[in-house]
Each structure stands twice: as structure tokens, then as C-alpha cells.
N, C-alpha and C positions, 0 to 999 in steps of 0.2 A: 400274198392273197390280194385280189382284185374285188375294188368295193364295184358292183353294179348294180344299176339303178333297176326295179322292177318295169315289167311294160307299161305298166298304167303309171307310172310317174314320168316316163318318155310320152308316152303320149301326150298328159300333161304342159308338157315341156315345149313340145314342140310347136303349137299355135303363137306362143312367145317369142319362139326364136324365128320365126316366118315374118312377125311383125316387129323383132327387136333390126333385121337385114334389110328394111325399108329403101328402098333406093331414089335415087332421083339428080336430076341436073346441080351441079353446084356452078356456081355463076360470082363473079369478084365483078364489084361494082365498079363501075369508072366510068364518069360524067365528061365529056368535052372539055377541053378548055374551055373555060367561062363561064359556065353553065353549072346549074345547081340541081340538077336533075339527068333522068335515064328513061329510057323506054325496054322493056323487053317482052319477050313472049314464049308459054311454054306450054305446058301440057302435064296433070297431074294424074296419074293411072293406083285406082287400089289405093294401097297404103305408102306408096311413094310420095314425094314432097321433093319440092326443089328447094334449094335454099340460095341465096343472095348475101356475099356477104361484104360488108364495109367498113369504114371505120374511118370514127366520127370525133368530135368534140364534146365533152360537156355543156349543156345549155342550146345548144343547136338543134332546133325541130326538124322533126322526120315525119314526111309524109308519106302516105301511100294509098294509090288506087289502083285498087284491083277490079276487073272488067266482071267478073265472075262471080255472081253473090253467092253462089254454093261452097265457093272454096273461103280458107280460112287461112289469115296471117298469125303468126305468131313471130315476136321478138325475141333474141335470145343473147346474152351477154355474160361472159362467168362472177360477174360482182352481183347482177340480178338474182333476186333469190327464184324465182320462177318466170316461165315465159311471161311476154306483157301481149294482150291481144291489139292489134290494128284496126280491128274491123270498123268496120264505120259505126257504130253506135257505144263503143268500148269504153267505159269508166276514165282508164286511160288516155286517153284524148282531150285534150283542151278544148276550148270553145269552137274554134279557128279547123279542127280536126287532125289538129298537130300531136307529134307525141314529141316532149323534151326528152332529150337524152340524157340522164344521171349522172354517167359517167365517160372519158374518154379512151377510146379505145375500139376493139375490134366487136361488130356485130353479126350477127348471121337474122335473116329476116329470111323464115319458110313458108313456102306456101301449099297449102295440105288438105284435104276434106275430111270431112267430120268421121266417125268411125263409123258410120250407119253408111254411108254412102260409100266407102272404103272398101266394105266386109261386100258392097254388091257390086264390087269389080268396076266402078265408072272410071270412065276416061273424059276429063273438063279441062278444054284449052283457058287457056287466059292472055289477058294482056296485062300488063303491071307499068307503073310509071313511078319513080320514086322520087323524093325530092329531099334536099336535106340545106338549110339554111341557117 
């Protein structure tokens, strides 16, 4: 016997799984010799997000500036219990606009629009510069 699910619980279903397949650039950070920082630049479409990822020290501040006041960073690490925002006015951020990092290990840093802006199809380039000290 085959359990199936009625239409209207597909239907249901289905807006979740359009936004659970989210797509977007992924990017491995890596700075010059010498140098403590990166430049890059992308484009976030819909409910796409790029994501950036590195991997850092404990106690080493992490910076970021986004070119783009529409779009939004979120931090992401499996010991965090939820993302941390970047944004420029975020809780998270010390005086300086730094965020310490808690823990050492591998990060992913997305960059994404709000879901208002998502659900109206925009496409916003950006410029991003990271810095990590």
C-alpha cells in the first residue's frame, strides 16, 4: 500500500521546497600572502545567497563591508547556536564594528535579501571586502 499525500498538502509543500533549493555562488575565502583581508563581488537574485566561506581562529575579529544596504549578512558556524548578523548596526558587533569569533574553526558568511525583497524577484549586485585579524 502507497501512503500519498492529498493535493492540497502538495501544494502546501511545495513554496518550501522552492525556498528550501535556494541557490547561489559559494566562494573559499583566501587572502594574499600578507594581507588580512579580500575583495569580491556578486549578485544576489530572489531567494539565492552567496555564501563565503573561511576558517578562522578563536578571538580574531571579523569584518565586513557590504556595498549594498538592501542585502544582509548572516554568520554561520555548527558550535553557534544560530546565525550572528553583520550588518552594520547588529548587537553583535563591538564598538570598532568587529565581530570576535568564539570559536575556531570553519565559517560560512551569506549574503541574502530580506524575504520581502526575495518573494519580488530583485536582483542586487554587491561589493564585499572581508577582513579578519
Amino acid at each position: 500500500m502507497k501512503f500519498m499525500l492529498p493535493m492540497a498538502a502538495l501544494a502546501l509543500l511545495s513554496p518550501l521546497a522552492s525556498t528550501a533549493q535556494a541557490s547561489g555562488v559559494q566562494k573559499q575565502v583566501r587572502f594574499a600572502t600578507g594581507t588580512t583581508s579580500g575583495s569580491y563581488s556578486g549578485t544576489v537574485k530572489s531567494y539565492d545567497y552567496d555564501t563565503y566561506t573561511f576558517f578562522a581562529r578563536k578571538g580574531q575579529q571579523l569584518h565586513v563591508n557590504l556595498s549594498a544596504s538592501d542585502l544582509q549578512t548572516a554568520l554561520f558556524n555548527k558550535q553557534l547556536p544560530d546565525s550572528v548578523s553583520l550588518d552594520p548596526y547588529s548587537p553583535s558587533l563591538n564598538k570598532d564594528g568587529h565581530y570576535v569569533l568564539p570559536y575556531t574553526g570553519r565559517y560560512d558568511l551569506r549574503i541574502l535579501q530580506t524575504r520581502n525583497d526575495a518573494r519580488q524577484g530583485k536582483t542586487v549586485p554587491y561589493q564585499l571586502k572581508i577582513s579578519i585579524h
